[in-house]
PDB file of N, CA, C and O in Angstrom, chain B, residues numbered from 101:
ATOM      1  N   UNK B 101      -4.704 -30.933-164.443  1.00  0.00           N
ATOM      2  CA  UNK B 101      -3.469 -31.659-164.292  1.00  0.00           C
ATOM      3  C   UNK B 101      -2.972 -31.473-162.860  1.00  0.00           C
ATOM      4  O   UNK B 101      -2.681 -30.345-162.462  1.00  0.00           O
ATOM      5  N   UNK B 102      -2.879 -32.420-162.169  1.00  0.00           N
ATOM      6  CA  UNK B 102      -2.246 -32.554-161.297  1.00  0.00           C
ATOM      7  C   UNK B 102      -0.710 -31.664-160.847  1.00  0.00           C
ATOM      8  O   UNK B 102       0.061 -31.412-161.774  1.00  0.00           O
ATOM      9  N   UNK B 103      -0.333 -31.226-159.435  1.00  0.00           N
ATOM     10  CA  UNK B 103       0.792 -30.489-159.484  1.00  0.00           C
ATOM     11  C   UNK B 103       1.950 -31.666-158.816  1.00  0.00           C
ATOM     12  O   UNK B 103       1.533 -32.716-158.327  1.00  0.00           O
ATOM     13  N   UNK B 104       3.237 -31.381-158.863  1.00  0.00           N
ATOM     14  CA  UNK B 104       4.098 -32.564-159.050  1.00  0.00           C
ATOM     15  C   UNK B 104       5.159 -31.715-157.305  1.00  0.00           C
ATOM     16  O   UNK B 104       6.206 -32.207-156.885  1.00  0.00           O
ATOM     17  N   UNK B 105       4.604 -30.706-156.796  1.00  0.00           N
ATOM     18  CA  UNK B 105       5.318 -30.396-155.931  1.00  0.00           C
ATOM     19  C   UNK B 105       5.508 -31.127-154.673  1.00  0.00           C
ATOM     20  O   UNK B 105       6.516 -30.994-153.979  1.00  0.00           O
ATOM     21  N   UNK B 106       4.304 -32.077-154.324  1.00  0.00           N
ATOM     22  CA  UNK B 106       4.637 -33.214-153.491  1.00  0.00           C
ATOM     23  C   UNK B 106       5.416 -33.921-153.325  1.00  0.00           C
ATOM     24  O   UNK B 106       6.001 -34.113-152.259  1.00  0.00           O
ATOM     25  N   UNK B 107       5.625 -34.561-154.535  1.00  0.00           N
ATOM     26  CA  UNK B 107       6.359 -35.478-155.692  1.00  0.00           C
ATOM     27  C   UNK B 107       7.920 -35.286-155.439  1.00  0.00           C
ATOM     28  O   UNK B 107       8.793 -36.147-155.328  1.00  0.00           O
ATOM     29  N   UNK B 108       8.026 -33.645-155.371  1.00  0.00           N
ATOM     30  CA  UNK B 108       9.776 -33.900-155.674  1.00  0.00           C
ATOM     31  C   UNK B 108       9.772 -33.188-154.066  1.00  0.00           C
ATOM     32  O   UNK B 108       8.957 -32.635-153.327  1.00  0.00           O
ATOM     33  N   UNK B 109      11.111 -33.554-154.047  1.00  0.00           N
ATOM     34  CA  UNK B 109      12.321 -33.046-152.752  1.00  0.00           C
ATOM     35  C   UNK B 109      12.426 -31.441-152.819  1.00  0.00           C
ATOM     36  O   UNK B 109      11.981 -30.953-153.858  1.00  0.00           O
ATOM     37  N   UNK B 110      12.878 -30.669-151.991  1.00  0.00           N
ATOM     38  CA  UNK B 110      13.492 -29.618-152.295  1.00  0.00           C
ATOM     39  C   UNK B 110      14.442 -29.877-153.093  1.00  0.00           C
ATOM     40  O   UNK B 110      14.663 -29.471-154.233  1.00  0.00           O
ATOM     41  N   UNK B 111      15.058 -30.661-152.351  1.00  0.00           N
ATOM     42  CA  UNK B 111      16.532 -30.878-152.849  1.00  0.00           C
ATOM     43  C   UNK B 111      16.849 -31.135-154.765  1.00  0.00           C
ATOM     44  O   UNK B 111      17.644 -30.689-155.592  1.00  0.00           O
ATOM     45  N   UNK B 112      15.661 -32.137-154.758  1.00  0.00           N
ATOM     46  CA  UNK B 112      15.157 -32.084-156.463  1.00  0.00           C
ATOM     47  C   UNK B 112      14.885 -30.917-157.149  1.00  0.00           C
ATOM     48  O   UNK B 112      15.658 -30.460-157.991  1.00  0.00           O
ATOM     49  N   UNK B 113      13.879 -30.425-156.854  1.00  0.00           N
ATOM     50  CA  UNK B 113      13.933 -28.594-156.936  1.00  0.00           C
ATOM     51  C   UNK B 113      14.285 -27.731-157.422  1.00  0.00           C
ATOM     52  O   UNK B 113      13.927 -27.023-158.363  1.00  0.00           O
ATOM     53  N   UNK B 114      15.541 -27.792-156.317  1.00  0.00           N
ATOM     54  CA  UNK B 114      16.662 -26.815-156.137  1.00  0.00           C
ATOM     55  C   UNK B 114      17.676 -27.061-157.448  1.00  0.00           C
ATOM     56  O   UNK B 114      17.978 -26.253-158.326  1.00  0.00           O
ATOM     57  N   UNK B 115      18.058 -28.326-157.294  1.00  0.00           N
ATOM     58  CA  UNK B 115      19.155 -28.975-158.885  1.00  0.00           C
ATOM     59  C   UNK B 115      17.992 -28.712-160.151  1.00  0.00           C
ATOM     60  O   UNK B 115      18.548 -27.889-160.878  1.00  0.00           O
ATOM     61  N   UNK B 116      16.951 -28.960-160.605  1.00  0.00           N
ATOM     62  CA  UNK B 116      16.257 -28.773-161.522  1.00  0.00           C
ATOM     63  C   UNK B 116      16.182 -27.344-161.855  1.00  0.00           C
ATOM     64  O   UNK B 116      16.617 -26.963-162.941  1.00  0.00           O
ATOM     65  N   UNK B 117      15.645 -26.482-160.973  1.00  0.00           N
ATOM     66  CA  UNK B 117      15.827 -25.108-161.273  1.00  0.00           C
ATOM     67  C   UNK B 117      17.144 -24.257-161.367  1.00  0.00           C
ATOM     68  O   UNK B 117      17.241 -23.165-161.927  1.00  0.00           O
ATOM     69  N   UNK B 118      18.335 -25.081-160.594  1.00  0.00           N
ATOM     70  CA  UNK B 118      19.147 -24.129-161.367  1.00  0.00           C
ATOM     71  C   UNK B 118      20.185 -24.300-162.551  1.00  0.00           C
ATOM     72  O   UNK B 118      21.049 -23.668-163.158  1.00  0.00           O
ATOM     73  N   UNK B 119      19.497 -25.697-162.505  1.00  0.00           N
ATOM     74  CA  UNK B 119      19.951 -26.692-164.118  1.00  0.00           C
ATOM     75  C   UNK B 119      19.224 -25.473-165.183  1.00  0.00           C
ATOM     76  O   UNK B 119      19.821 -24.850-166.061  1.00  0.00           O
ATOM     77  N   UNK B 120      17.981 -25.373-164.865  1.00  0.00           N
ATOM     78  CA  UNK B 120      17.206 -24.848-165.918  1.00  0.00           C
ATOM     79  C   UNK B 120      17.788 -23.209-165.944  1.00  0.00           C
ATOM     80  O   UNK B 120      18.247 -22.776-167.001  1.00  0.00           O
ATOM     81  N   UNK B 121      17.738 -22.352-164.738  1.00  0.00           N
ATOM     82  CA  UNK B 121      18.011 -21.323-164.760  1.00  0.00           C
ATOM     83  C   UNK B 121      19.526 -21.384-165.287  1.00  0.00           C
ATOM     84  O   UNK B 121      19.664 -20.493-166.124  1.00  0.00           O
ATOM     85  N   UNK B 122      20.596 -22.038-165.121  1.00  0.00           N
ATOM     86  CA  UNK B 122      22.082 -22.080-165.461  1.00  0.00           C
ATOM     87  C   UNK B 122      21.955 -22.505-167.612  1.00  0.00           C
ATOM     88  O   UNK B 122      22.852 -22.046-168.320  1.00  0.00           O
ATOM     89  N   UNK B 123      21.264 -23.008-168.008  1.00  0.00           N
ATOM     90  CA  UNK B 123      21.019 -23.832-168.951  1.00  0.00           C
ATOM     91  C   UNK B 123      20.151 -22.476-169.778  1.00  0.00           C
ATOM     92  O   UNK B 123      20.717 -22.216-170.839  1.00  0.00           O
ATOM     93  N   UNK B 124      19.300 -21.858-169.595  1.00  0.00           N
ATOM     94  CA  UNK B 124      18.822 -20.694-170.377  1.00  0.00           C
ATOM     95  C   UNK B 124      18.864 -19.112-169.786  1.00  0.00           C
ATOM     96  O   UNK B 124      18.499 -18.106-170.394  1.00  0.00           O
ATOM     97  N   UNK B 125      19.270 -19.169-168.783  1.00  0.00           N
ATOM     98  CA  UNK B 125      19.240 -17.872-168.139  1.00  0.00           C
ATOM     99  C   UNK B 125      20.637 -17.480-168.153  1.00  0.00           C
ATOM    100  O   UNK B 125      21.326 -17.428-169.172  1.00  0.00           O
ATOM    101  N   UNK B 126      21.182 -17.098-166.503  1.00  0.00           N
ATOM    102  CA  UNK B 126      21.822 -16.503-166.196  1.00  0.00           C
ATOM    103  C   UNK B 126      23.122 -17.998-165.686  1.00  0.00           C
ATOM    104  O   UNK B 126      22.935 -18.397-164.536  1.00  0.00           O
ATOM    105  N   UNK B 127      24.231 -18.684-166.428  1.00  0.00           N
ATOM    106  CA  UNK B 127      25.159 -19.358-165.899  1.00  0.00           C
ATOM    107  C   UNK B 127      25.555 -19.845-164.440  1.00  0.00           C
ATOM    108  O   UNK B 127      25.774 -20.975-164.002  1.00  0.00           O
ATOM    109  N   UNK B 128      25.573 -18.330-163.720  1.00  0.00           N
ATOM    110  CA  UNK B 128      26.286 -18.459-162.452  1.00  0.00           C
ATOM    111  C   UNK B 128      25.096 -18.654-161.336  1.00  0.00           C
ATOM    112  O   UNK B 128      25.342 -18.942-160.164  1.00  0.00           O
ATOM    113  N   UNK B 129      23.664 -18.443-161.903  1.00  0.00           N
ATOM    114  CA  UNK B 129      22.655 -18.501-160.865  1.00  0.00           C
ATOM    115  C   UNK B 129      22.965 -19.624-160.255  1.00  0.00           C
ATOM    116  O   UNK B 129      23.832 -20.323-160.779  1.00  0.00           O
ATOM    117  N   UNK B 130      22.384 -20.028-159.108  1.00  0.00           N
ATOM    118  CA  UNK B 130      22.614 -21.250-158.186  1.00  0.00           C
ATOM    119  C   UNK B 130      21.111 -20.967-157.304  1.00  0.00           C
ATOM    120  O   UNK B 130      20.848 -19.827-156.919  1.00  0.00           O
ATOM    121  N   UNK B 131      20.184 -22.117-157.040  1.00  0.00           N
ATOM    122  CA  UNK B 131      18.766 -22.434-156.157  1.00  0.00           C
ATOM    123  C   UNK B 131      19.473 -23.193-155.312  1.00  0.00           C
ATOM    124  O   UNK B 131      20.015 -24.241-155.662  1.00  0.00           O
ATOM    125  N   UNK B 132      19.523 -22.654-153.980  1.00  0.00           N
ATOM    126  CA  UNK B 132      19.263 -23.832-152.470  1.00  0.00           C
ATOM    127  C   UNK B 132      18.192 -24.104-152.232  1.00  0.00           C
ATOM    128  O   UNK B 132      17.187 -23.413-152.395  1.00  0.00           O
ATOM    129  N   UNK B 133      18.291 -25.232-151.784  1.00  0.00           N
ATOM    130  CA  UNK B 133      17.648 -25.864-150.846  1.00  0.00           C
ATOM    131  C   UNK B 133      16.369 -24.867-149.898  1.00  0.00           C
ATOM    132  O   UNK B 133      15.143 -24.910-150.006  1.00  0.00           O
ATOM    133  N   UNK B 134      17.131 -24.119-149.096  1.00  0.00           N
ATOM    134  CA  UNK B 134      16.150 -23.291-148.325  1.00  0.00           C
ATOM    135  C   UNK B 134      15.595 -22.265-148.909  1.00  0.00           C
ATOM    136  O   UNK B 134      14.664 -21.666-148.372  1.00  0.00           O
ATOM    137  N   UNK B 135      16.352 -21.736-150.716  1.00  0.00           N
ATOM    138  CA  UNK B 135      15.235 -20.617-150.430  1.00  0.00           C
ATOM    139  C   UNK B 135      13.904 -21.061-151.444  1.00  0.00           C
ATOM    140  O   UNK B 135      13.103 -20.237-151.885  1.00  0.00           O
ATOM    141  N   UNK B 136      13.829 -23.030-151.801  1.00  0.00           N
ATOM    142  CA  UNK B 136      12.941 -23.629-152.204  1.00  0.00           C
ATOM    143  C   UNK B 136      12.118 -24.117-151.043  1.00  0.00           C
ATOM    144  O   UNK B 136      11.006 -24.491-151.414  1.00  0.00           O
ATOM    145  N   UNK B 137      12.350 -24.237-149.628  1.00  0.00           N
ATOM    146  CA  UNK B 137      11.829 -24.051-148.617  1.00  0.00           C
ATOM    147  C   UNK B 137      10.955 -22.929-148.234  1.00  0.00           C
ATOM    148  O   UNK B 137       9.826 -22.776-147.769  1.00  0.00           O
ATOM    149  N   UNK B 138      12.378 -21.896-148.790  1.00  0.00           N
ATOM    150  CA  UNK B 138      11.029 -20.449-148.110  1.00  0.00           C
ATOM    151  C   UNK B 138      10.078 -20.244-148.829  1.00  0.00           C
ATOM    152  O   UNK B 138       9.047 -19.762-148.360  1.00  0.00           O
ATOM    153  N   UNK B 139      10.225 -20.629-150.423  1.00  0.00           N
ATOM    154  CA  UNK B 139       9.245 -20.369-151.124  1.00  0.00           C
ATOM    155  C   UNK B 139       7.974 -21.255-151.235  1.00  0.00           C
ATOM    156  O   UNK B 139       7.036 -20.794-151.884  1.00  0.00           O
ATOM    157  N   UNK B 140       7.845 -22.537-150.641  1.00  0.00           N
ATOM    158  CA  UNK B 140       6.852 -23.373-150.552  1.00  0.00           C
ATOM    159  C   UNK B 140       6.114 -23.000-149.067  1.00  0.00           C
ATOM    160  O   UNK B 140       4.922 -23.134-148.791  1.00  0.00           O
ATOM    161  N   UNK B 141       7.229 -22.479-148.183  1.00  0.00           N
ATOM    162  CA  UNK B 141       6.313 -22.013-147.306  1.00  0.00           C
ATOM    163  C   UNK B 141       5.360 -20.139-147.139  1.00  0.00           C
ATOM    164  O   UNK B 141       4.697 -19.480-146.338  1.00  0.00           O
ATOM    165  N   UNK B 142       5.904 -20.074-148.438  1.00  0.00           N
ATOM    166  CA  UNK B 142       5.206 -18.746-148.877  1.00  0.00           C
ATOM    167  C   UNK B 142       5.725 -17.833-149.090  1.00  0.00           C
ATOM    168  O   UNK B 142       5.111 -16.773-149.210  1.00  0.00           O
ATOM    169  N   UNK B 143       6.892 -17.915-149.198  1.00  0.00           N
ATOM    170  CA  UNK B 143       7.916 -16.963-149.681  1.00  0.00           C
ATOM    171  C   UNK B 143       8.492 -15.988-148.273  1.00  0.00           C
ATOM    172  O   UNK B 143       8.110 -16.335-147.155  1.00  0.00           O
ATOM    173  N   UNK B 144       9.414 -14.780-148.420  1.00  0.00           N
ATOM    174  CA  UNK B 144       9.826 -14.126-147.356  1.00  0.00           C
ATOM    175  C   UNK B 144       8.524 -12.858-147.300  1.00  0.00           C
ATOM    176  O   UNK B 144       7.488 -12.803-147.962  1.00  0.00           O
ATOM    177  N   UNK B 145       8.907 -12.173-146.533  1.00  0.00           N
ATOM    178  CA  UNK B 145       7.505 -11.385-146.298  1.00  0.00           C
ATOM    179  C   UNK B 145       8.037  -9.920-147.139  1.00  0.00           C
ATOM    180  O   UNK B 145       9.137  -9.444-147.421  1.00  0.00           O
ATOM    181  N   UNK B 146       6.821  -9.578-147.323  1.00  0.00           N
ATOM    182  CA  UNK B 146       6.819  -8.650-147.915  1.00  0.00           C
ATOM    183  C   UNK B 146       6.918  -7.046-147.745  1.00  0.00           C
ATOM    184  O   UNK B 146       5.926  -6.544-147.218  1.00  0.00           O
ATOM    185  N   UNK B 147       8.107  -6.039-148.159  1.00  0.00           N
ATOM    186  CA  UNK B 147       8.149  -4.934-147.276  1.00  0.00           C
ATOM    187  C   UNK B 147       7.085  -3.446-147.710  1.00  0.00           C
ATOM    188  O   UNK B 147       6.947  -2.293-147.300  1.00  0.00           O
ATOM    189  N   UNK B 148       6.428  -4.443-148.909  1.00  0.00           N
ATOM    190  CA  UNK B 148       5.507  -3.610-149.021  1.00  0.00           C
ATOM    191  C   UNK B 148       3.991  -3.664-147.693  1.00  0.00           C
ATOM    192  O   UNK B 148       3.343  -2.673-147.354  1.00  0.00           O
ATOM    193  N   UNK B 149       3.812  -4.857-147.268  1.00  0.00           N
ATOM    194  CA  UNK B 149       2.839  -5.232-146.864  1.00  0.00           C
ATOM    195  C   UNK B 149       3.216  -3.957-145.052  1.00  0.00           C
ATOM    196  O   UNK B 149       2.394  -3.384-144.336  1.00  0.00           O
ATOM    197  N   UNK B 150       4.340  -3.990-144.985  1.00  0.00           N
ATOM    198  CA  UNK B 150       4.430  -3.681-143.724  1.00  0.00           C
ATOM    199  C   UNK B 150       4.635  -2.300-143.403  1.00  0.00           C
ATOM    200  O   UNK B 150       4.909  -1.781-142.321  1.00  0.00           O
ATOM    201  N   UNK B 151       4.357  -1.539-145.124  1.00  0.00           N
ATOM    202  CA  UNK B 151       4.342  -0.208-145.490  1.00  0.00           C
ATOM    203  C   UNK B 151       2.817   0.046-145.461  1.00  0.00           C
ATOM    204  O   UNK B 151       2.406   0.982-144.776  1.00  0.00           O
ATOM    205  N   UNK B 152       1.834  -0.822-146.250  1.00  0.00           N
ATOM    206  CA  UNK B 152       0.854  -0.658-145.927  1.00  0.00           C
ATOM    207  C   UNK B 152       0.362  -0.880-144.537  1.00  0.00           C
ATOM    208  O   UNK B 152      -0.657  -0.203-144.404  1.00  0.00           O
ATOM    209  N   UNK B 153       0.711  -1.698-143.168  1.00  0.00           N
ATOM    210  CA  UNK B 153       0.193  -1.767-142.382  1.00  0.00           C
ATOM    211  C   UNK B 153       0.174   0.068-141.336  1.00  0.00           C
ATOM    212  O   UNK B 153      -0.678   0.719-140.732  1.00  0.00           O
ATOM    213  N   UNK B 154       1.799   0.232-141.692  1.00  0.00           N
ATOM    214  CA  UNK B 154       2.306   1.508-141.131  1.00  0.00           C
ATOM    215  C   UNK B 154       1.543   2.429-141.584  1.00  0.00           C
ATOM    216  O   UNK B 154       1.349   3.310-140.746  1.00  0.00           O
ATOM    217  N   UNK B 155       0.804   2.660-142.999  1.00  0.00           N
ATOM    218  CA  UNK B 155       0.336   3.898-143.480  1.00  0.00           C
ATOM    219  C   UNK B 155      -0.996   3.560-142.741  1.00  0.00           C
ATOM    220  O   UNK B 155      -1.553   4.508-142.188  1.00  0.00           O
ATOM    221  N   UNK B 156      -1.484   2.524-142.674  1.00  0.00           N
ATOM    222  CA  UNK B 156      -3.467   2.484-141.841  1.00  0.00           C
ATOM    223  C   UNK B 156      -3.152   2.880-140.592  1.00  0.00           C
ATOM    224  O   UNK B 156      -4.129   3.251-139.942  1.00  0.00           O
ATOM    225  N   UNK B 157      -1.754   2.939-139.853  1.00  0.00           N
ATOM    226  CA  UNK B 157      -1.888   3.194-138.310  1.00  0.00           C
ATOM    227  C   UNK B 157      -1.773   4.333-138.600  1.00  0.00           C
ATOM    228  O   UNK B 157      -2.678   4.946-138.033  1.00  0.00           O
ATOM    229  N   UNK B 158      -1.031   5.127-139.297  1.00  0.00           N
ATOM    230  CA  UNK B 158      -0.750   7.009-139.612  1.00  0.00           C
ATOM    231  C   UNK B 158      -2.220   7.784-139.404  1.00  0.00           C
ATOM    232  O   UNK B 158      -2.703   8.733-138.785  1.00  0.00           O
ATOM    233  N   UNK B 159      -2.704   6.439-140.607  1.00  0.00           N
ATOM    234  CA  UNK B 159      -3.932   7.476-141.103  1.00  0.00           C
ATOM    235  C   UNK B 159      -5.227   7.075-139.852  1.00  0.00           C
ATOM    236  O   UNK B 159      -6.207   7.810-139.733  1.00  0.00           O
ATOM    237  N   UNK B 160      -5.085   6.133-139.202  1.00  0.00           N
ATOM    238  CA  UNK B 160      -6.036   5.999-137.987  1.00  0.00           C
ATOM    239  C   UNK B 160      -5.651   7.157-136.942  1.00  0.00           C
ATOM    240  O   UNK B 160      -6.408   8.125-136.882  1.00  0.00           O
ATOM    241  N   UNK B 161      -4.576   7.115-136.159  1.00  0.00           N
ATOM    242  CA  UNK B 161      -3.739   8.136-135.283  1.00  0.00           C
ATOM    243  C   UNK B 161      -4.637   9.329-135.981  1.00  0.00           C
ATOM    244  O   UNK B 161      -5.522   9.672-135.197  1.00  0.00           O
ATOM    245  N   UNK B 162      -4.686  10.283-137.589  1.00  0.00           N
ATOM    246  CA  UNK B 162      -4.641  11.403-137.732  1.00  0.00           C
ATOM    247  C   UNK B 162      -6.026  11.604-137.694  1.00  0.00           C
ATOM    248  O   UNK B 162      -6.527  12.693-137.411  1.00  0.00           O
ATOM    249  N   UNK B 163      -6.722  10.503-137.994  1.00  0.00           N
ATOM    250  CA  UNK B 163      -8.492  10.075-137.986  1.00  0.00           C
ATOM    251  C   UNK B 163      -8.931  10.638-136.596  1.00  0.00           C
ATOM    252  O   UNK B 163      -9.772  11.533-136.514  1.00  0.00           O
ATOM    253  N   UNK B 164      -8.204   9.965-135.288  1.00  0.00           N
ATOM    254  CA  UNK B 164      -8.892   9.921-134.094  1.00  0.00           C
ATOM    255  C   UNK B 164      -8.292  11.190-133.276  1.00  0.00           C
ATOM    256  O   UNK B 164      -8.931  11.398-132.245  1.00  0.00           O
ATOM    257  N   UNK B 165      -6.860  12.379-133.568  1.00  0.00           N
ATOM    258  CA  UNK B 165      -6.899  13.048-133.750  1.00  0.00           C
ATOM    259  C   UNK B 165      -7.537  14.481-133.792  1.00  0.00           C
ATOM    260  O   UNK B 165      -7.535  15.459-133.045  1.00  0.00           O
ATOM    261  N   UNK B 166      -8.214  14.084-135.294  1.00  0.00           N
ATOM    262  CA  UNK B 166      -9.062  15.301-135.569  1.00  0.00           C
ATOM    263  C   UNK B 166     -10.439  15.145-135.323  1.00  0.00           C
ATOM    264  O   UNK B 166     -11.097  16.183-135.256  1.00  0.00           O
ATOM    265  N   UNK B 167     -11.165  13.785-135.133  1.00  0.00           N
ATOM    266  CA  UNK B 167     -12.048  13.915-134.268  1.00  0.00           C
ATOM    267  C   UNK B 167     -12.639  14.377-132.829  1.00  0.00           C
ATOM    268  O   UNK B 167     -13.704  14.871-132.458  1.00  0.00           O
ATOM    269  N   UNK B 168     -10.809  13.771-131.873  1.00  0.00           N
ATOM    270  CA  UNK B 168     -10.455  14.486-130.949  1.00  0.00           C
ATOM    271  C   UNK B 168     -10.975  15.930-130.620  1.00  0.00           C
ATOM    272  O   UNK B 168     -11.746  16.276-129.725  1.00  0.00           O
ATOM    273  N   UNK B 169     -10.081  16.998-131.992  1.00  0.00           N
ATOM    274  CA  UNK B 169     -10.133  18.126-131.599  1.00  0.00           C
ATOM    275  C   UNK B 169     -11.311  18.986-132.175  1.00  0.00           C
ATOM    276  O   UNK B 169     -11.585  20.130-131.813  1.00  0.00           O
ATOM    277  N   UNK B 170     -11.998  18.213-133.180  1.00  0.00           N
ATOM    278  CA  UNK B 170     -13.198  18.821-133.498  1.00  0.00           C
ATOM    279  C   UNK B 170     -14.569  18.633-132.230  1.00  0.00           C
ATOM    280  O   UNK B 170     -15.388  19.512-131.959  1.00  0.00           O
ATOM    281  N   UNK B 171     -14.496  17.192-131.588  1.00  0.00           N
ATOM    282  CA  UNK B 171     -15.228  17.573-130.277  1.00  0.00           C
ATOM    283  C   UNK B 171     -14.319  18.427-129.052  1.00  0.00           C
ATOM    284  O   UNK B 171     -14.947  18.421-127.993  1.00  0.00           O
ATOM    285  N   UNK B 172     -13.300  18.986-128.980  1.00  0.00           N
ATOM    286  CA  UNK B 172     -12.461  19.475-128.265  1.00  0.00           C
ATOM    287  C   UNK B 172     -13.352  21.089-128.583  1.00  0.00           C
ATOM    288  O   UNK B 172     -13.384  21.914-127.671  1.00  0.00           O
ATOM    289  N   UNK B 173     -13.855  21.317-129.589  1.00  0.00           N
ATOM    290  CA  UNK B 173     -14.047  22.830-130.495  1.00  0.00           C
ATOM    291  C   UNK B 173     -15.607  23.019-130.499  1.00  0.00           C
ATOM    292  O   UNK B 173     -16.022  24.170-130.638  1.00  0.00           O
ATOM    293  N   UNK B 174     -16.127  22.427-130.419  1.00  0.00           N
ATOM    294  CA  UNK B 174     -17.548  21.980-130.099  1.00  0.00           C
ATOM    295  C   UNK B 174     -18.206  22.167-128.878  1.00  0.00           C
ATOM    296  O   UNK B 174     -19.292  22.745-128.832  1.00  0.00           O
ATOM    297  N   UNK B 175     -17.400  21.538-127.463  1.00  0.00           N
ATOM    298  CA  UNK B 175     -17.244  21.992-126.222  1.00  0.00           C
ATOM    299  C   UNK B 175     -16.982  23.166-125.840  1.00  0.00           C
ATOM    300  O   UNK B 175     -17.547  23.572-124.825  1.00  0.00           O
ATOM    301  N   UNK B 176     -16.217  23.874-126.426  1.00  0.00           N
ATOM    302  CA  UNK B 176     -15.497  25.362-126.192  1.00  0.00           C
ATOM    303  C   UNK B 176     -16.925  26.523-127.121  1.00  0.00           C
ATOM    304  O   UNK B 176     -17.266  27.657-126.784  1.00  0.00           O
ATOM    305  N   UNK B 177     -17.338  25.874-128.030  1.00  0.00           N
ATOM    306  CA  UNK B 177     -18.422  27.028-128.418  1.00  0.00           C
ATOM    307  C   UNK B 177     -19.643  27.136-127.714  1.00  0.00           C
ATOM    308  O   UNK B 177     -20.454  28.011-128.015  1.00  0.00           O
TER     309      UNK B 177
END
């Protein structure tokens, strides 16, 4: 089956989902416009992703490090 996201507007979207979300969910929810934008363009970024980037630089730094000082110990014997 074909997907229908071409098809509609944000703006369509945005009133449909929070028809639907206001209609079985939560009343006061409200969908804009942009954050049916951010989400077609892939959503906001993720703060896990930038936890994982931080932990591969930790663990590279402690990698090159102790390679460092194990040829540092090697030289000295």
């Amino acid at each position: 089956m074909p997907g229908f996201g071409k098809e509609l507007s944000d703006r369509r979207i945005a009133v449909l989902r929070s028809y639907l979300t206001q209609r079985w969910g939560n009343p006061k929810a409200r969908v804009t416009m942009e954050q049916v934008r951010t989400l077609r363009a892939g959503g906001p970024g993720s703060p896990l992703l930038m936890l994982a980037r931080l932990g591969m630089v930790v663990v590279l730094v402690i990698a090159v490090v102790g390679v460092w000082r194990l040829k540092r110990r090697r030289r000295r014997a």
